[in-house]
C-alpha positions as CSV (number, residue, x, y, z in Angstrom):
1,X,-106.8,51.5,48.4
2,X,-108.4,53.9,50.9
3,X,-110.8,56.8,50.6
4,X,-109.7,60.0,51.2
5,X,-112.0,62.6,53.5
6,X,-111.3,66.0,53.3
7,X,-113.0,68.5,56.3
8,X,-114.1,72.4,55.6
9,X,-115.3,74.0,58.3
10,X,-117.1,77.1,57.4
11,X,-116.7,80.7,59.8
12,X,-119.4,79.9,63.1
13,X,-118.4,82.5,66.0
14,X,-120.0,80.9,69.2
15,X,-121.5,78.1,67.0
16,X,-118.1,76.7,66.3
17,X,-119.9,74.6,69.5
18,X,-122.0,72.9,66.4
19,X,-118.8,72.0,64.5
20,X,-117.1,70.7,67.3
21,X,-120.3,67.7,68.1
22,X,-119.8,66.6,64.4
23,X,-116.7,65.9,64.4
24,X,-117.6,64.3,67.8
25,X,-119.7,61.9,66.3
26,X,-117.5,61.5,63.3
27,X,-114.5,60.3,65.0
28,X,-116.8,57.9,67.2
29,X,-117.9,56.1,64.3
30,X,-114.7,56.2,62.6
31,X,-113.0,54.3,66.3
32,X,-116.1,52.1,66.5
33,X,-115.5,50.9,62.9
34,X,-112.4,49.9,63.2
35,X,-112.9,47.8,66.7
36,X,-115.1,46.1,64.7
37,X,-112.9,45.2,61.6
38,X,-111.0,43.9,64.5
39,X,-113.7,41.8,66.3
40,X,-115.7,40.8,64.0
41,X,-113.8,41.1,60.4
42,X,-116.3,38.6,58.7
43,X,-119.3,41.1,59.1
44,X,-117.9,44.2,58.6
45,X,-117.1,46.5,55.3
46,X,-113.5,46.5,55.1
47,X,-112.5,49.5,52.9
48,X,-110.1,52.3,54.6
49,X,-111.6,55.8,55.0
50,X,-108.6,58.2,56.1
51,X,-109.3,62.4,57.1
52,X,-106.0,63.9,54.7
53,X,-106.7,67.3,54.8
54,X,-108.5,70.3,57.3
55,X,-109.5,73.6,56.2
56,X,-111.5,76.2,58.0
57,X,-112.2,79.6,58.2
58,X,-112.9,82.0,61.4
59,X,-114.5,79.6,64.1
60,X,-114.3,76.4,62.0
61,X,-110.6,76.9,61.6
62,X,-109.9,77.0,65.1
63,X,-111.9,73.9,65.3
64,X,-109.7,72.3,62.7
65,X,-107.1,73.3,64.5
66,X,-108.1,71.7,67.9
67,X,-108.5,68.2,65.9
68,X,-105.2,68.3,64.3
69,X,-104.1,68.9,67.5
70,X,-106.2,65.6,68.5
71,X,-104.9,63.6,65.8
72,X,-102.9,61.3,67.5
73,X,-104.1,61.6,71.0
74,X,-106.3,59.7,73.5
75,X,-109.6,61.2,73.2
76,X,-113.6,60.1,74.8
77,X,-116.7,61.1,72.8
78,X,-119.3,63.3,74.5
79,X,-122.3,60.9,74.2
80,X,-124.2,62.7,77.3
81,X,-124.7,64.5,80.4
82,X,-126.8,63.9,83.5
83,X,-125.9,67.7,84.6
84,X,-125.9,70.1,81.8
85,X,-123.2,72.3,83.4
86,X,-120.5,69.4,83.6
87,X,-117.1,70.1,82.3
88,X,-115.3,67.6,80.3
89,X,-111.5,67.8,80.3
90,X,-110.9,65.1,78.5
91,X,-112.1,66.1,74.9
92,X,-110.6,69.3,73.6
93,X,-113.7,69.6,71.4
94,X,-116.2,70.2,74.1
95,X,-113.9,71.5,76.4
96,X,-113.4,74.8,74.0
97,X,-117.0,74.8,72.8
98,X,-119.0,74.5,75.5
99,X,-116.7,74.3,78.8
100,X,-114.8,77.7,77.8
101,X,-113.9,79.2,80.8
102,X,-117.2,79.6,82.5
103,X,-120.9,79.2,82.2
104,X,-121.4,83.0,81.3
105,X,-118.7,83.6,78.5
106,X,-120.2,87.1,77.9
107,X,-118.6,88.5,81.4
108,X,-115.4,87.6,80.4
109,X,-116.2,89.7,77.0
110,X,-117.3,92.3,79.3
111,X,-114.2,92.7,81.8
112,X,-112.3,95.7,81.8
113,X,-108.6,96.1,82.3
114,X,-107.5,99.5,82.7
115,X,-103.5,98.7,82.9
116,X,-104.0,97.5,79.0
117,X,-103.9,99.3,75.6
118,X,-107.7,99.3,74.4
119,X,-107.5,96.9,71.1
120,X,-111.0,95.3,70.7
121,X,-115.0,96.2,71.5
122,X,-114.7,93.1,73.7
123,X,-112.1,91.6,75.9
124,X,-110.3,88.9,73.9
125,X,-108.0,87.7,77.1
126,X,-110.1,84.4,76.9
127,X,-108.8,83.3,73.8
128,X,-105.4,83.5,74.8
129,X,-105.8,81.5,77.8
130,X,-108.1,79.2,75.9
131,X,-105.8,78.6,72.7
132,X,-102.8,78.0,75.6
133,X,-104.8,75.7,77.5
134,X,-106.2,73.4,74.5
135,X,-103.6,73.4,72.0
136,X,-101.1,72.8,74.5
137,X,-99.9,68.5,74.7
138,X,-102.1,66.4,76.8
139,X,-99.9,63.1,77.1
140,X,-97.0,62.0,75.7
141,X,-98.3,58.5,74.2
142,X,-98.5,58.9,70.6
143,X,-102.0,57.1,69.1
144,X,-102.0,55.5,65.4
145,X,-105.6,55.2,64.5
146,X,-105.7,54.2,60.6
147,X,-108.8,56.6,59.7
148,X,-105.8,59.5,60.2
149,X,-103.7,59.3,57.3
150,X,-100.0,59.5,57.6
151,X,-99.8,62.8,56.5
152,X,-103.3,65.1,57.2
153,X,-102.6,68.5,55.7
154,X,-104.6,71.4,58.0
155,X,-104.8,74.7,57.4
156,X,-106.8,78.0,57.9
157,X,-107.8,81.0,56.2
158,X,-106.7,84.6,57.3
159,X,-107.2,88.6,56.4
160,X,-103.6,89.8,56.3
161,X,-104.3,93.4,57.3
162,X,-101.1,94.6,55.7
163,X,-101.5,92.8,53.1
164,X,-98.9,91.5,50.4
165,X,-97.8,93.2,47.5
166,X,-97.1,91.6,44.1
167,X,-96.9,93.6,40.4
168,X,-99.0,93.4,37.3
169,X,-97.1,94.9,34.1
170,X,-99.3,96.6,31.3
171,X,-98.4,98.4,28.2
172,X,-99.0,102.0,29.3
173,X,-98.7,105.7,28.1
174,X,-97.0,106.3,31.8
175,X,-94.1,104.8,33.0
176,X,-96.4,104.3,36.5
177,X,-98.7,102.0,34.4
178,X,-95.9,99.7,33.4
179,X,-95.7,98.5,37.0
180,X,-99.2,98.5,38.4
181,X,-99.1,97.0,42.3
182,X,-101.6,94.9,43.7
183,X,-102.3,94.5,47.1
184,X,-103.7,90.7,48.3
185,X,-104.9,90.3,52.1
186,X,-105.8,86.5,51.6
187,X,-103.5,84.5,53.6
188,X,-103.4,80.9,55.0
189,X,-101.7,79.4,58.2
190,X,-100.6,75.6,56.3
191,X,-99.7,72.6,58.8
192,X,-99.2,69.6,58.5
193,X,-99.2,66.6,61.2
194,X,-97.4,63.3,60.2
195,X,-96.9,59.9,61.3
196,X,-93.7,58.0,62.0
197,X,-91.8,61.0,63.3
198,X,-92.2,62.6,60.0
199,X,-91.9,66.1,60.6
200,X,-89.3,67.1,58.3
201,X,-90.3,70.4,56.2
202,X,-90.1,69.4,52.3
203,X,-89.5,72.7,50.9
204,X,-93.6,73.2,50.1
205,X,-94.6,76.0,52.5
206,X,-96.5,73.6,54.7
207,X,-94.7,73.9,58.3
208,X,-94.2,70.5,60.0
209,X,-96.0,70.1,63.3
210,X,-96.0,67.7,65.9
211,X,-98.0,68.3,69.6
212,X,-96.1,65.8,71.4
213,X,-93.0,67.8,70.8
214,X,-94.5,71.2,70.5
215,X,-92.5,70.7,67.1
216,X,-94.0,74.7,65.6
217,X,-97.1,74.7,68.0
218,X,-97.1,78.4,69.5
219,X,-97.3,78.7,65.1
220,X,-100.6,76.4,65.6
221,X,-102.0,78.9,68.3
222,X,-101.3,81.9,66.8
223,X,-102.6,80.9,63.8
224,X,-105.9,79.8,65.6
225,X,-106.3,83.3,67.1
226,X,-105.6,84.8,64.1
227,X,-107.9,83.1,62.2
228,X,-110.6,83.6,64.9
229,X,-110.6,87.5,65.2
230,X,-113.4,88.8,64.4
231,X,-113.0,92.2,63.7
232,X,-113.2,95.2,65.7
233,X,-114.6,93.0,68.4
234,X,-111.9,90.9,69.3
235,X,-108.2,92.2,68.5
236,X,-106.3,91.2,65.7
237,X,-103.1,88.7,65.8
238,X,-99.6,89.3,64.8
239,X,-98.4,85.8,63.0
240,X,-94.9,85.4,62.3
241,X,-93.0,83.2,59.7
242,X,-90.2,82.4,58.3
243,X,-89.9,83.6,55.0
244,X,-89.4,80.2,52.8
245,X,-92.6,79.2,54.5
246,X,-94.5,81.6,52.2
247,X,-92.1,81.8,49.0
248,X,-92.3,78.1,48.9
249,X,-96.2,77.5,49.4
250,X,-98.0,77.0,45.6
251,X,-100.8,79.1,46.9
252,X,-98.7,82.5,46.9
253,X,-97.2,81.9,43.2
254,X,-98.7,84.9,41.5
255,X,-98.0,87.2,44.3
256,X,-94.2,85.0,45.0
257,X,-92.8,82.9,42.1
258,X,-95.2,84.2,39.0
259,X,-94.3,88.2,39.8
260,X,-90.7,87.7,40.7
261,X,-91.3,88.9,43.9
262,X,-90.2,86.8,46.8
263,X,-90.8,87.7,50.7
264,X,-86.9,88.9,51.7
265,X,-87.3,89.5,55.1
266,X,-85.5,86.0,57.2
267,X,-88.9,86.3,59.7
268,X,-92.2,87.7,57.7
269,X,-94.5,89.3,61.1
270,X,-98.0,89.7,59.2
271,X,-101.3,91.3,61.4
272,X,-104.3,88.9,61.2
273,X,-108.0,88.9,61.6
274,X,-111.1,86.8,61.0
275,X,-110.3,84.3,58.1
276,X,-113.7,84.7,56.4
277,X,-114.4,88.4,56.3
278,X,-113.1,88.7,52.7
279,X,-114.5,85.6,51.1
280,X,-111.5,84.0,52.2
281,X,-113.1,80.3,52.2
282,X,-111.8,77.2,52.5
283,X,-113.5,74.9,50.5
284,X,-111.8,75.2,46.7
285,X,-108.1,74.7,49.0
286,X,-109.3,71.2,50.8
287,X,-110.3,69.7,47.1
288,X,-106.8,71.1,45.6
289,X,-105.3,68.8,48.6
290,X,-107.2,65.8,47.7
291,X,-106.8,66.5,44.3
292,X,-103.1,66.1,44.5
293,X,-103.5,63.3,46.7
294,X,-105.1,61.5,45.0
295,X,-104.0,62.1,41.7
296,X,-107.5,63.0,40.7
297,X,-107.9,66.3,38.2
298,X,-110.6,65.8,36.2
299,X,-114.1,67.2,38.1
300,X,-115.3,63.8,35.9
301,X,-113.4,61.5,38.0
302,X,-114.0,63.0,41.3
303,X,-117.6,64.0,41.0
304,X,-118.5,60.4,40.2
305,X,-119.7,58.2,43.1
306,X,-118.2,55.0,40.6
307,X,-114.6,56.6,40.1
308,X,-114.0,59.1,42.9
309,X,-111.2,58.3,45.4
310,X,-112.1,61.5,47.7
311,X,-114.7,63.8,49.0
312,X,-115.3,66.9,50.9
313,X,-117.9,67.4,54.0
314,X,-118.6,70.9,54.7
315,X,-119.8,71.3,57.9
316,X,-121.6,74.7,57.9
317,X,-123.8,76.1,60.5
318,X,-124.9,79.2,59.0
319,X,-125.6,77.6,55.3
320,X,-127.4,80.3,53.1
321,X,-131.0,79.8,52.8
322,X,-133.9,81.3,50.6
323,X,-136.8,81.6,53.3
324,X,-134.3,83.8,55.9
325,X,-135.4,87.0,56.7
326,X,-132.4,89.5,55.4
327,X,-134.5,92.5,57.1
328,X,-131.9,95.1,57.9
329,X,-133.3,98.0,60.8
330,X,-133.7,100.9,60.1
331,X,-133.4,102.1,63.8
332,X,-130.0,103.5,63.0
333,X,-128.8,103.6,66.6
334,X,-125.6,102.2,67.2
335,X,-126.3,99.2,68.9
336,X,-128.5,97.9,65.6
337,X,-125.6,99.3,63.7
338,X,-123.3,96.8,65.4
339,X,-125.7,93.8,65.2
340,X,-126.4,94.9,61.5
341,X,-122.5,95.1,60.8
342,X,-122.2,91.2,62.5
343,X,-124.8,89.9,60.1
344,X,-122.7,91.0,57.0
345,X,-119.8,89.7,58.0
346,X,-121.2,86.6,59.2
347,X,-122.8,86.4,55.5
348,X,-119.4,87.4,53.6
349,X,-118.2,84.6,56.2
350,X,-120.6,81.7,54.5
351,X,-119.5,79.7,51.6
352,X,-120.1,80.2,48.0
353,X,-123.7,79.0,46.9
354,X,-121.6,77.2,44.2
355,X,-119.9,75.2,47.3
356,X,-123.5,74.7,49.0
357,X,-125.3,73.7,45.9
358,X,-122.6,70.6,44.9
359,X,-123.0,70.3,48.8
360,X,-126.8,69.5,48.3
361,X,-126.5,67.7,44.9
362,X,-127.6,64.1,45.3
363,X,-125.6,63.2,42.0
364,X,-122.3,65.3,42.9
365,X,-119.8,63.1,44.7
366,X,-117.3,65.4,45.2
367,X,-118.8,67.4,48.8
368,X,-121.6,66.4,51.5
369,X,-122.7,68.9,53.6
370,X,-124.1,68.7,57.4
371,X,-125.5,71.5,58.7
372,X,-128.1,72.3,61.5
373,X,-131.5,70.8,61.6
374,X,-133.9,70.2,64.7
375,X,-137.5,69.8,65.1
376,X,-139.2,72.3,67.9
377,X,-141.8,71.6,70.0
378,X,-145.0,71.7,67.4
379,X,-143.2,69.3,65.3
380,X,-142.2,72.3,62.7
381,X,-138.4,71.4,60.7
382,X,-136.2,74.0,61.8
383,X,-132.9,74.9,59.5
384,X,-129.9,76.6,59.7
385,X,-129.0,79.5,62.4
386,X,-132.8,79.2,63.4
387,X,-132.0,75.3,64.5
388,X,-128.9,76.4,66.9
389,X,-129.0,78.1,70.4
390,X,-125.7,80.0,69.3
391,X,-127.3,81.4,65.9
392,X,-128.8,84.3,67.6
393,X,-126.9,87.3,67.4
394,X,-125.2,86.9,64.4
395,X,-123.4,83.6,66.0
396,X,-122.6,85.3,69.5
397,X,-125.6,84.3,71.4
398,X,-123.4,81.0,72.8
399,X,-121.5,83.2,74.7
400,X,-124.3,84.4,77.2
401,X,-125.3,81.0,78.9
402,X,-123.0,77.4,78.3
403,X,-126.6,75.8,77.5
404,X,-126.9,77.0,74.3
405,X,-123.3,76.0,73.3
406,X,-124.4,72.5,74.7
407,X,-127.2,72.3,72.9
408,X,-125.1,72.8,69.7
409,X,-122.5,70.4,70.7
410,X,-125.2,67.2,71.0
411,X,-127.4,68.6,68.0
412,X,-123.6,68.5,66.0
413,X,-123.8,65.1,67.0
414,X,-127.8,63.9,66.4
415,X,-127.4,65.5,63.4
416,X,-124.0,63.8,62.4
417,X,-125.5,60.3,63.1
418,X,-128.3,60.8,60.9
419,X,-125.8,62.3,58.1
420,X,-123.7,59.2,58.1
421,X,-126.2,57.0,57.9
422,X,-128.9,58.4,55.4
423,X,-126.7,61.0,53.4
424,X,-123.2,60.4,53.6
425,X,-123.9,57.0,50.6
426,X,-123.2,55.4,47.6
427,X,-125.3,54.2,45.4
428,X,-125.5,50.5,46.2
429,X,-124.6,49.5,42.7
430,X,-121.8,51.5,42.3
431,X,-118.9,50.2,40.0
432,X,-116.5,52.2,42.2
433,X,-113.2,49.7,43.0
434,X,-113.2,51.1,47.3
435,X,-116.9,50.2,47.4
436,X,-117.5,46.9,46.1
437,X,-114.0,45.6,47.9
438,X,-115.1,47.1,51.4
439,X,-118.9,45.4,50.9
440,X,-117.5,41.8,48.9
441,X,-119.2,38.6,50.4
442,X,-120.8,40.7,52.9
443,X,-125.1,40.8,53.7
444,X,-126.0,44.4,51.9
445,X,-129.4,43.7,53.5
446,X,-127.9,44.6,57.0
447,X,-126.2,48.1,55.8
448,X,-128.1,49.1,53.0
449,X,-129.9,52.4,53.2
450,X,-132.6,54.7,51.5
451,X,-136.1,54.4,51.0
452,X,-135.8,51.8,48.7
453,X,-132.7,50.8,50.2
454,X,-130.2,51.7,47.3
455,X,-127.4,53.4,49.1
456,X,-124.7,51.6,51.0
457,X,-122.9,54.3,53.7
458,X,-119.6,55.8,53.4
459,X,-119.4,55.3,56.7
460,X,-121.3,52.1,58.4
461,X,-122.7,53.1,62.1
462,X,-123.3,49.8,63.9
463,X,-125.5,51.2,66.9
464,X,-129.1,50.6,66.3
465,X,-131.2,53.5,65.3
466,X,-133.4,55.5,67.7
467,X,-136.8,57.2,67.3
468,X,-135.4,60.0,68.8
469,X,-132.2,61.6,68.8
470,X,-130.3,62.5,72.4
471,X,-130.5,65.8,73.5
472,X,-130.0,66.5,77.5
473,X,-132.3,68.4,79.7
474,X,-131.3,72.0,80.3
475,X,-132.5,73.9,83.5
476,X,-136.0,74.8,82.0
477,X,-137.1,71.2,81.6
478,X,-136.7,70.7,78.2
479,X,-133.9,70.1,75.6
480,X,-134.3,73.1,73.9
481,X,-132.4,76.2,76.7
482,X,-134.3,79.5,77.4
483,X,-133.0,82.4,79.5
484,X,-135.2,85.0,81.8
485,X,-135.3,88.4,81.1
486,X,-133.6,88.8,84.6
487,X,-131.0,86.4,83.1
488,X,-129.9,88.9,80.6
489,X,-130.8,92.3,82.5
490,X,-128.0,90.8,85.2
491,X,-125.1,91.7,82.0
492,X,-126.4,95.2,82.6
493,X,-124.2,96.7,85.2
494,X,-120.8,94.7,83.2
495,X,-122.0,96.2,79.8
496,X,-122.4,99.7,81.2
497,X,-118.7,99.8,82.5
498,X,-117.6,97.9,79.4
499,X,-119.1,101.0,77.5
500,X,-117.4,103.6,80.0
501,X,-113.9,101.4,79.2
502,X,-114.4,101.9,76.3
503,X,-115.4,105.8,75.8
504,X,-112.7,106.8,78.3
505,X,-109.6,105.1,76.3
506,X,-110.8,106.5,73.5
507,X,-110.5,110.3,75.2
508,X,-106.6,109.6,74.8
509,X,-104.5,111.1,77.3
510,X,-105.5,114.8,78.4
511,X,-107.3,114.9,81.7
512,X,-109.4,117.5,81.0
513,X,-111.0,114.9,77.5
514,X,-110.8,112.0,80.4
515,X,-112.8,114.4,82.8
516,X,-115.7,115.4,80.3
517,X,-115.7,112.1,79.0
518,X,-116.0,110.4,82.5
519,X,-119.2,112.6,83.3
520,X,-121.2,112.0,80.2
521,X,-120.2,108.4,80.1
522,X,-121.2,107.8,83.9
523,X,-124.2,110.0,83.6
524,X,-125.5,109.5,80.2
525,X,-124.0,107.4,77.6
526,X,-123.4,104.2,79.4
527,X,-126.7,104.2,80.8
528,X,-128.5,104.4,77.2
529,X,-126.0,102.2,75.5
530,X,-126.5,99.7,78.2
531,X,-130.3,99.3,77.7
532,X,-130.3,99.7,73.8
533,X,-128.0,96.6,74.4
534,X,-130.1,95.0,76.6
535,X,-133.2,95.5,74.7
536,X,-131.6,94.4,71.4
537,X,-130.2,91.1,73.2
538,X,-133.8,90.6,74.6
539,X,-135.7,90.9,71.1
540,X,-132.9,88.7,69.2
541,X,-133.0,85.8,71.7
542,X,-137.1,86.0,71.8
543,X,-136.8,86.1,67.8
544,X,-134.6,82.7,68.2
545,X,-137.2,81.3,70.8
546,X,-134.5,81.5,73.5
547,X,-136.3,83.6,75.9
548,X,-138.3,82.2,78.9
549,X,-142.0,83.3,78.6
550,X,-143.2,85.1,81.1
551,X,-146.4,83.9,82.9
């Protein structure tokens, strides 16, 4: 009997970097495991933990994404760097994290391209060239690692800007009212990856994928830039499906099935942005995929550590928390306006407090969470988007320097290690059939956990325990990054003709507009939008502790 894992990855923008080093370190102690079942068969727990089912939202689901993609590939753990600024090809994770396509992401943000139709704030071009480059097939050796199950279900979360329509009868004094139209803009991208050459669709809405074929993967990469458009900023995705595809998929029966109302079109084109901005999470859809797994209904039998068969772990690196600051400016100029518009929708982005609380409820089996924690300097515990490099910004501060997005990476993984090995438990008398088979006839003394040592892991990590967890050095000296003032005032010149891009395409077409606007923009507006960015991207990062001090 194995133990299902379901994964949510919650909406992180840049900090998607975070995600990525947990399931880094997840999938290292899952392979280590197992070489050790091998090895040494006698002295290890034998019970069968198996990832079924991916969901994210935003950033997280193109992280979920990239690891379906991984599934049944070789693939080498990030353990460490000598030189912070090393690329490694040879794990998708960190190679879309932190590699990216250079050191200074936010230049590629900032480029201009006058021979294109203006679509976004920022230049999304990376994310093409990143989404073709990662999800593309690596090798043509198919892997069979038995903590993937034979079928992992993988989906992610979009806003379908035209939305679907589906009716709701009433009794009405108007004809009108008897046929009252709804309009839903929740969507969801559903995959799944299979063993054994088992990529046959079985008439459930979930489209069969397989990498090493490039069985439906231009799907996969659409849907991963879909998912990950944040609004206005980057540009939306078109996503296009064949009809039975969503008239089959249980998730759309009220709007399909329920309201008579099937999609009729043979090919069903829908425009896409960021999967989070309407609440549009993730985490209620991975535990109706275990559910049916594993035949397990009743919140009684899978909230109980002695009868559940499955369990969710959120990885979240913006988790809501009571001591933030929620202090909105009142400078109304249009650059705090922006940064004031990216903290909402990062916030409508987070999951619901009913998702984090189960998360944090030592007696709730049913979902661990991991989310960011560090230590700083002075010893003080640091939480949340106050523990990651990327958090400043509302989540975009990665993009200026590939330090911070390292950073994130190895703290994803330091903070993973300690999850598995002091959170991610049962307790060690557990009456729970998986458990007590994995540990029988083995030495609970060696594995058992806890202050008082009443918890036995989920997942056993063999390496010996450090007094410190591994970060790298970054340029400063130190393992937490900073950048100089003259770091940032160097975007200056690329942000001022980003803003002139930007002013002039939206002058249309009459020379005379283009003229007038070409004047104030290179005399004026540029020049004052340029520092008010500037100055805002100075006070944010000091605010995050990611600014040098100057002597």
């Amino acid at each position: 009997m194995s133990f299902k894992i379901g994964l949510c990855l919650a909406g992180a923008v840049s900090a998607g970097a975070y995600s990525a080093g947990v399931i880094d370190y997840l999938l290292e102690a899952l392979q280590e495991w197992e070489k050790r079942k091998i090895n040494d068969p006698e002295n290890t727990p034998s019970h069968q933990i198996e990832i079924s089912a991916i969901g994210g939202a935003s950033a997280g689901g193109m992280t979920g994404l990239i690891l379906a993609s991984m599934l049944q590939e070789n693939w080498h753990p990030v353990q460490k760097t000598a030189n912070i600024l090393d690329e490694f090809t040879h794990n998708k994770l960190y190679h879309a994290w932190v590699d990216m396509e250079e050191n200074r992401m936010l230049n590629r943000l900032l480029e201009t391209d006058n021979s294109k139709s203006f679509d976004s704030l920022l230049n999304s071009d990376f994310v093409d060239k990143l989404a073709n480059k990662i999800l593309a097939p690596t090798e043509k050796t198919v892997l069979f690692r038995p903590f993937i199950a034979d079928e992992v279900k993988v989906f992610v979360t979009l806003t379908n800007l035209r939305g679907m329509d589906f009716n709701i009868n009433f009794r009405s004094n108007t004809k009108k009212g008897e046929s009252y139209i709804v309009t839903s803009h929740n969507d969801y991208a559903c995959f799944k990856v299979s063993k054994n050459d088992k990529s046959s669709y079985n008439e459930d809405g979930w489209i069969p994928v397989d990498f090493h074929k490039e069985t439906n993967t231009n799907l996969v990469k659409n849907a991963a830039m879909g998912t990950g458009a944040f609004p206005i900023f980057l540009k939306s995705r078109d996503f296009s499906r064949d009809k039975k595809y969503l008239n089959d998929l249980d998730w759309f029966y009220t709007i399909t099935r329920n309201a008579n109302n099937p999609f009729k079109d043979p090919v069903v084109v829908t425009k896409n942005i960021d999967g989070g901005v309407i609440n549009n999470e993730p985490f209620e859809y991975v535990r109706k995929i275990l559910t049916d797994q594993t035949k397990q209904d009743n919140p009684t039998d899978y909230e109980s550590f002695d009868t559940f068969k499955s369990t969710i772990i959120t990885i979240d690196p913006f988790p809501n928390s009571e001591d933030e600051s929620k202090t909105i400016s009142e400078n109304t100029t249009i650059i705090n306006s922006i940064f004031n518009t990216l903290g909402a929708l990062i916030d409508q982005a987070r999951l619901k407090p009913t998702t984090l609380i189960t998360g944090l409820d030592s007696n709730n089996a049913s979902n661990y969470l991991v989310a960011p924690v560090r230590y700083d300097s002075t010893g003080n515990r640091l939480e949340g988007d106050t523990a990651i490099a990327c958090g400043a910004l509302s989540g975009f501060s990665g993009f200026i320097n590939k330090e911070f997005r390292a950073h994130d990476y190895f703290l994803g993984r330091a903070n993973c290690e300690i999850f598995l090995r002091e959170h991610f438990t049962v307790p060690i008398n557990t009456t729970n059939p998986i458990f007590k088979e994995g540990y029988k006839n083995l030495n609970l003394d060696e594995f058992k956990v806890g202050e008082k040592g009443d918890f036995l892991p989920i997942i056993p990590i063999f390496s010996s325990k450090k007094d410190k967890m591994y970060m790298p050095k970054f340029s400063n000296g130190r393992d937490y990054p900073t950048v100089s003032v003259n770091f940032i005032n160097e975007y200056k010149s690329s942000i001022k003709k980003r803003v002139q891009y930007i002013i002039m395409k939206l002058g249309g077409d009459s020379f005379l507009t283009k003229i007038l606007l070409w004047i104030g923009a290179k005399v004026i507006l540029n020049q004052k939008i340029a520092d008010s960015a500037t100055e805002s991207i100075l006070k944010k990062l000091n605010e995050h502790q990611l600014l040098e001090k100057e002597s």
